[in-house]
N, C-alpha and C positions, 0 to 999 in steps of 0.2 A: 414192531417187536418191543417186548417191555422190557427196559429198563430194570438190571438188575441193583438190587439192594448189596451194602457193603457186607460182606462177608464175617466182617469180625468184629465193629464196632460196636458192640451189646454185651457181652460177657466181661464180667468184673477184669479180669487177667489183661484182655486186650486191652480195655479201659485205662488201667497203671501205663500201660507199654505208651500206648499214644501218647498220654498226657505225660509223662517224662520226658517221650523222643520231644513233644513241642517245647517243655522245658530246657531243655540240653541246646537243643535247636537255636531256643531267645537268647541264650548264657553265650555258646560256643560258636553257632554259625550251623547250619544242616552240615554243610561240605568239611565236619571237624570232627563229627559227631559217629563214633564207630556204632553198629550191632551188640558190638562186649561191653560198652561203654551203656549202652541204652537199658541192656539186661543187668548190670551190674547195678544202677543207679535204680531200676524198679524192681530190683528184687527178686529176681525170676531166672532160671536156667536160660543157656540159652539156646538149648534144644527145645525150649518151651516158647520161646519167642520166634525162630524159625520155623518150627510148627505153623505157624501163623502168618507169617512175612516171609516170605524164600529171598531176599534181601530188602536194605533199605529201601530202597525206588517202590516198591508193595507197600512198603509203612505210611510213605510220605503221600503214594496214590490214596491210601485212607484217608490222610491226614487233608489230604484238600480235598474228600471228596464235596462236601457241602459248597465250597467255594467254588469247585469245576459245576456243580449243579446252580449255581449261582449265575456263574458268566453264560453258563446255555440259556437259561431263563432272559438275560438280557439281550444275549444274540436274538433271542426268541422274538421281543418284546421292537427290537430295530427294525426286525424285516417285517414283520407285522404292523409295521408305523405308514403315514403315509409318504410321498417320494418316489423319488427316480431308484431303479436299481444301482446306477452309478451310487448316488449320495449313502445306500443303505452297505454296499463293500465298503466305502470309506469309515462307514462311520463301525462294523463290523470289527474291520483291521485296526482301527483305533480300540476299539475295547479288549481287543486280542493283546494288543503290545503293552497297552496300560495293566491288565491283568498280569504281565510277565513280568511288567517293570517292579509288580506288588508283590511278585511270591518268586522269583527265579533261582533263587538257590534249591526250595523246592523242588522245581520243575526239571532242573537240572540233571535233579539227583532223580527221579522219577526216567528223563531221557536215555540217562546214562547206564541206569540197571536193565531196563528192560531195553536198547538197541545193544546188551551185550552177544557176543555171538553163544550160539547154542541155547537160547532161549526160546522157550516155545512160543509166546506173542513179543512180537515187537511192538515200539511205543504206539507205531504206525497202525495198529490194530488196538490202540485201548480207543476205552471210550470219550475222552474229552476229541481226543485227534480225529477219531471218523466222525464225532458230529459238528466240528469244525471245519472237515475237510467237505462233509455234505451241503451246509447252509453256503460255503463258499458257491460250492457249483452249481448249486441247485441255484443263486442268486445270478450267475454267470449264463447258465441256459435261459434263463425268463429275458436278461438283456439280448442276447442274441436272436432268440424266437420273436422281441420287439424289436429290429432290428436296429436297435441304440450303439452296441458292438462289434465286434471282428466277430468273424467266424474262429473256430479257436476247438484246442481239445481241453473242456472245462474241468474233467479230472486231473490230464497232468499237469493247470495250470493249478487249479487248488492247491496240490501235493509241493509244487515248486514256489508256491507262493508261503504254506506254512515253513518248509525248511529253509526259508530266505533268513528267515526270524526266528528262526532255532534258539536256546539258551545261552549258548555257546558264542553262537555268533551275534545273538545281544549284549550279553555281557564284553565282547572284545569291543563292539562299536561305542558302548558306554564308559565302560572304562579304559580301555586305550585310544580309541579316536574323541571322546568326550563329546560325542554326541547327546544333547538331551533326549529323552523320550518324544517329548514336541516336533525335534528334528524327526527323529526316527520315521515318524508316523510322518511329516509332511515331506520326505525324499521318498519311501517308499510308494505313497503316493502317486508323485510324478511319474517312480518308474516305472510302477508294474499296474497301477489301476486306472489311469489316466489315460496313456497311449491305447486301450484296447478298447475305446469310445468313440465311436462317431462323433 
């Protein structure tokens, strides 16, 4: 199925709106940065701005969409390498966390609009998450069919393995337990991709 194009990023109007929200975003922090605050600063109603964005989490899924088409390209470029299936999850969920550690106030706010309740897609349905959640398992079934791993259900182990590493629950492991990313990346490791290998 192809891949669609962003919705807004071409017309002068959305044009203002993004490049302020990144504005606002470097000055204030995303998680500071109101919708009033965005349309006031570019100039625009903000029935003209919601037109466009049905909240922030829509603005900011714009705002990285080049960089989510970024880390697919590298995920791409991992499992397409040569190696063991083991080495290609590891080295997958490293580019996964290092990606979070690079943009998570982002992703955060991206999480948090769209797992609101009464939402028509949750996060769990865009697009960075199911083709993250597919290279997972899709790398997951090739070890098992070699039989290098456990037998195993590789969709709810995908699904369980990205919400291990949620925004939320990075940022707590970072900044309250002071975890580095480095760590991050070699405890998860041990626990969740290591034991499910012969």
């Amino acid at each position: 199925m192809k891949e669609q194009k962003p919705k807004h990023g071409t017309d002068a109007i959305s044009t203002v709106i993004l490049k302020t929200t990144e504005a606002l975003a470097d000055r204030y922090g995303i998680d500071k940065v109101s919708m009033h605050q965005i349309a006031q600063t570019a100039g625009v109603g903000q029935g003209t701005i919601y037109r466009r964005y049905a909240n922030k989490g829509a603005l900011c899924m714009e705002l990285m969409d080049e960089k989510f088409r970024l880390l697919q390209e590298h995920a791409a470029q991992i499992v397409g390498q040569p190696g063991t299936v083991h080495e290609k999850l590891k080295a997958v969920l490293s580019e996964q966390i290092h990606f979070l550690e690079s943009h998570v106030s982002y992703i955060e706010a991206i999480h948090d609009a769209a797992t609101c309740e009464g939402k028509k897609q949750t996060f769990y349905e865009s697009r960075p998450y199911r083709f993250l959640h597919q290279v997972l398992r899709d790398l997951l079934n090739e070890a098992i069919t070699a039989k290098t791993a456990k037998p195993m259900n590789t969709d709810f182990t995908a699904h369980t393995w990205i919400a291990s590493i949620n925004p939320k629950v990075y940022l707590y492991l970072r900044k309250k337990k002071r975890y580095s990313e480095k760590e991050i990346v070699s405890f998860f490791t041990q626990s969740f991709i290591d034991p499910l290998f012969l």
